[in-house]
Backbone bond lengths (Angstrom), bond angles and torsions (degrees), N, CA, C in turn:
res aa  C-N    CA-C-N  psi(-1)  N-CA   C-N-CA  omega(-1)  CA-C   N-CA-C  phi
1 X - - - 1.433 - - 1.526 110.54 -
2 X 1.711 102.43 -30.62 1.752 93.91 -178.29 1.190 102.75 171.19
3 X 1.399 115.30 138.97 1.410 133.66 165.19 1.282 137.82 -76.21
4 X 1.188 128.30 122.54 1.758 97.40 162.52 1.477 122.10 -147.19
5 X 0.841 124.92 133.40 1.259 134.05 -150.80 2.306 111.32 -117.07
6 X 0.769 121.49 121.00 1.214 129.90 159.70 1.617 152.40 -78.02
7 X 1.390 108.85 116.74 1.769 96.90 173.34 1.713 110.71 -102.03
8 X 1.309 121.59 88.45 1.312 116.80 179.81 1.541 112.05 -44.48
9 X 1.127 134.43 -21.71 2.160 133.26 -166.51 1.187 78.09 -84.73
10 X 1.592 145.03 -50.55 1.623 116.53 -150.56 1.575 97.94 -115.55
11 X 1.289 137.73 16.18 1.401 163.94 -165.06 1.622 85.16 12.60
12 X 1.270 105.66 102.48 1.294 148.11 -157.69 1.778 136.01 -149.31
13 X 1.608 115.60 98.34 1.720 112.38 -157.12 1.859 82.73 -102.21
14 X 1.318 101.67 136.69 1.366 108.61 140.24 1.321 147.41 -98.61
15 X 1.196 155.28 56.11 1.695 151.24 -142.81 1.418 111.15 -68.99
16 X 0.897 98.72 172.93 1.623 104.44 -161.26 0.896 109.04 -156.22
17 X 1.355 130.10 55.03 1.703 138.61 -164.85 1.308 126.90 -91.01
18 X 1.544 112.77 154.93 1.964 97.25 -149.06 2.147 65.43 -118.37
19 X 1.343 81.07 147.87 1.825 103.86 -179.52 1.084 123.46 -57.05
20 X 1.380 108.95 -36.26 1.542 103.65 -166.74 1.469 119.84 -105.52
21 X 1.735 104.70 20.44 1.695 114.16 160.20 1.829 81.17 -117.32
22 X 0.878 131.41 -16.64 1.479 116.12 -159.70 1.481 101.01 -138.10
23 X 1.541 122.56 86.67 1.456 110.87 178.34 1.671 109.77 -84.48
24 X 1.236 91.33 -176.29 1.593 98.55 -159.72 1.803 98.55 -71.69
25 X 1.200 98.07 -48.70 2.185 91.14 -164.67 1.416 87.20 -63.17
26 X 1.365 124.02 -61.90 1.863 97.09 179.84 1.135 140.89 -34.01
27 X 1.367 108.10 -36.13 1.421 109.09 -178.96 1.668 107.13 -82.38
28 X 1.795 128.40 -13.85 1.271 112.83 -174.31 1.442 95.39 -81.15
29 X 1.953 114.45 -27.42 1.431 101.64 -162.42 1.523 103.28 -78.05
30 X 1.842 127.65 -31.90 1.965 91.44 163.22 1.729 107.14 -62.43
31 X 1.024 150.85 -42.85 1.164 133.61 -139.84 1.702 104.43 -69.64
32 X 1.631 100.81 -21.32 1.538 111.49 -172.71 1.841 97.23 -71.05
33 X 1.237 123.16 -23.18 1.751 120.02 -175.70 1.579 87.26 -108.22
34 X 1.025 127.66 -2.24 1.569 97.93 160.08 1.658 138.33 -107.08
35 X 1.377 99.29 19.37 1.254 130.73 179.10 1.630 116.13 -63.73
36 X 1.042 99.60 -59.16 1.376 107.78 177.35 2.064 102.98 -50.68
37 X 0.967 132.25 -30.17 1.355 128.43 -153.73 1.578 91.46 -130.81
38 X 0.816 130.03 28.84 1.613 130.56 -169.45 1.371 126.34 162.30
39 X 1.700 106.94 149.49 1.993 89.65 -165.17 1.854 69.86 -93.06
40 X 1.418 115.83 144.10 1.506 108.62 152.21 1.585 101.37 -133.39
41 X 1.616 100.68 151.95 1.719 109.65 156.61 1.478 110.58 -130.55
42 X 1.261 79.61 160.23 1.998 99.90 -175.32 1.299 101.28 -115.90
43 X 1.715 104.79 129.25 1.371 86.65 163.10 1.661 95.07 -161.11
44 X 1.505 114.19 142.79 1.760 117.12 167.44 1.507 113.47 -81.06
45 X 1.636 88.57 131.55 1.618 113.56 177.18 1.653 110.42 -123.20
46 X 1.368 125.02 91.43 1.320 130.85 161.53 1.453 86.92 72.69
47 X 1.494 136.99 63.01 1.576 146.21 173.66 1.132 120.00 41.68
48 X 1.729 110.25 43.97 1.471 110.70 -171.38 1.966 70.15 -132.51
49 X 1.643 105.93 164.04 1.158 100.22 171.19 1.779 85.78 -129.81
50 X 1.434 102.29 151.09 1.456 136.80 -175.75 1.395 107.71 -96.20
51 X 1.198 135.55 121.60 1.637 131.94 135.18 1.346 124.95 -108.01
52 X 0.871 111.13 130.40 1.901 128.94 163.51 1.112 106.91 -107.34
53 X 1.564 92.32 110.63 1.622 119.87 164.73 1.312 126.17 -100.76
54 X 1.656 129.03 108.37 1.538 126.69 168.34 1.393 96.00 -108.19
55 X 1.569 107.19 151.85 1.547 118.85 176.34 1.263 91.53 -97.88
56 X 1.461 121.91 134.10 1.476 146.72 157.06 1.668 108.04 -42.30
57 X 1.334 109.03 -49.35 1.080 126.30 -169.69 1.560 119.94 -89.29
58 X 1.321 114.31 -177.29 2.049 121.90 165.10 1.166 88.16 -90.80
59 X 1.577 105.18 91.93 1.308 106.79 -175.18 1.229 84.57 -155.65
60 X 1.586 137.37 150.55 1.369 172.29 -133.11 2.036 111.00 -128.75
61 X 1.304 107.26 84.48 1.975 122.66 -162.64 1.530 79.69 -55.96
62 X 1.320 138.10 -50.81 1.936 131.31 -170.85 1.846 107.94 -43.90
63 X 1.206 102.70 -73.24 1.275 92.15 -167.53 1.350 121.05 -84.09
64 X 1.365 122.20 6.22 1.237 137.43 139.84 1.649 122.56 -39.83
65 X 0.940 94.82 -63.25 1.441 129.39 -165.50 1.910 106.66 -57.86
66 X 1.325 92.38 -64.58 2.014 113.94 152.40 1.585 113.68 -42.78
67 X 1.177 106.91 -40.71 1.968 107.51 -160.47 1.550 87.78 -77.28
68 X 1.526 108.21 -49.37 1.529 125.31 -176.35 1.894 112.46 -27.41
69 X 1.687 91.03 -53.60 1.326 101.94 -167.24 1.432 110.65 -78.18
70 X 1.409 127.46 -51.37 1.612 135.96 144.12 1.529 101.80 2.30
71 X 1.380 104.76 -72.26 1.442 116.82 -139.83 1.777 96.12 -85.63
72 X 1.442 122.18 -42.30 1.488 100.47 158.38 1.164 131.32 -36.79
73 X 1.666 114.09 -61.93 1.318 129.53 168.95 1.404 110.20 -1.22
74 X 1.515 78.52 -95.65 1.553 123.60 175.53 2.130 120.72 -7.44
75 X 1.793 93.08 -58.27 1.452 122.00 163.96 0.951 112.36 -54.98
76 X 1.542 120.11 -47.94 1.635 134.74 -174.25 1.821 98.29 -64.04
77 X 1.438 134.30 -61.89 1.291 114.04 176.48 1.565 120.81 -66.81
78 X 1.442 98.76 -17.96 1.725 98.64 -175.36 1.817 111.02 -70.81
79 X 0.859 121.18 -25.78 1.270 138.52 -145.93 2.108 95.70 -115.31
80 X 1.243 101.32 -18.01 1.669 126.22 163.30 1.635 93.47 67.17
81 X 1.071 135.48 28.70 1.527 138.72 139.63 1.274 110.84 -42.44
82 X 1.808 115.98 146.51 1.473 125.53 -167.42 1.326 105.34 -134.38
83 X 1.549 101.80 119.03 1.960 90.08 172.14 1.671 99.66 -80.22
């Protein structure tokens, strides 16, 4: 369902999300509420979609990174999308 991988020196999440639990406009529309608290970008690589997550803040890219994925989810049933 998804990867994520870490650089603790630049406190830094990578995701690694497979499309068809995580399509692409979902994932820009959390990335669009996680802006304020984080630089993030979206972007598709060979039909996988990518996020890079930095916290703005003294704030911790891991459980960021987790809430991140939650909170797509989350949109994904709210929004009544079906994997």
């Amino acid at each position: 369902m998804y990867q994520i991988t870490f650089d603790s020196e630049k406190n830094l999440a990578t995701i690694d999300l497979n499309r068809f639990f995580y399509p692409l406009h979902l994932v820009q529309q959390a990335a669009s509420k996680f802006n304020n608290i984080a630089e993030v970008s979206v972007r598709e690589v060979q039909g996988r979609v990518i996020v890079s997550l930095a916290p703005k803040e003294d704030k911790e890219a891991e459980p960021m990174a987790l809430h991140f994925c939650n909170f797509a989810l989350g949109l994904k049933r709210e929004l009544g999308e079906h994997a």
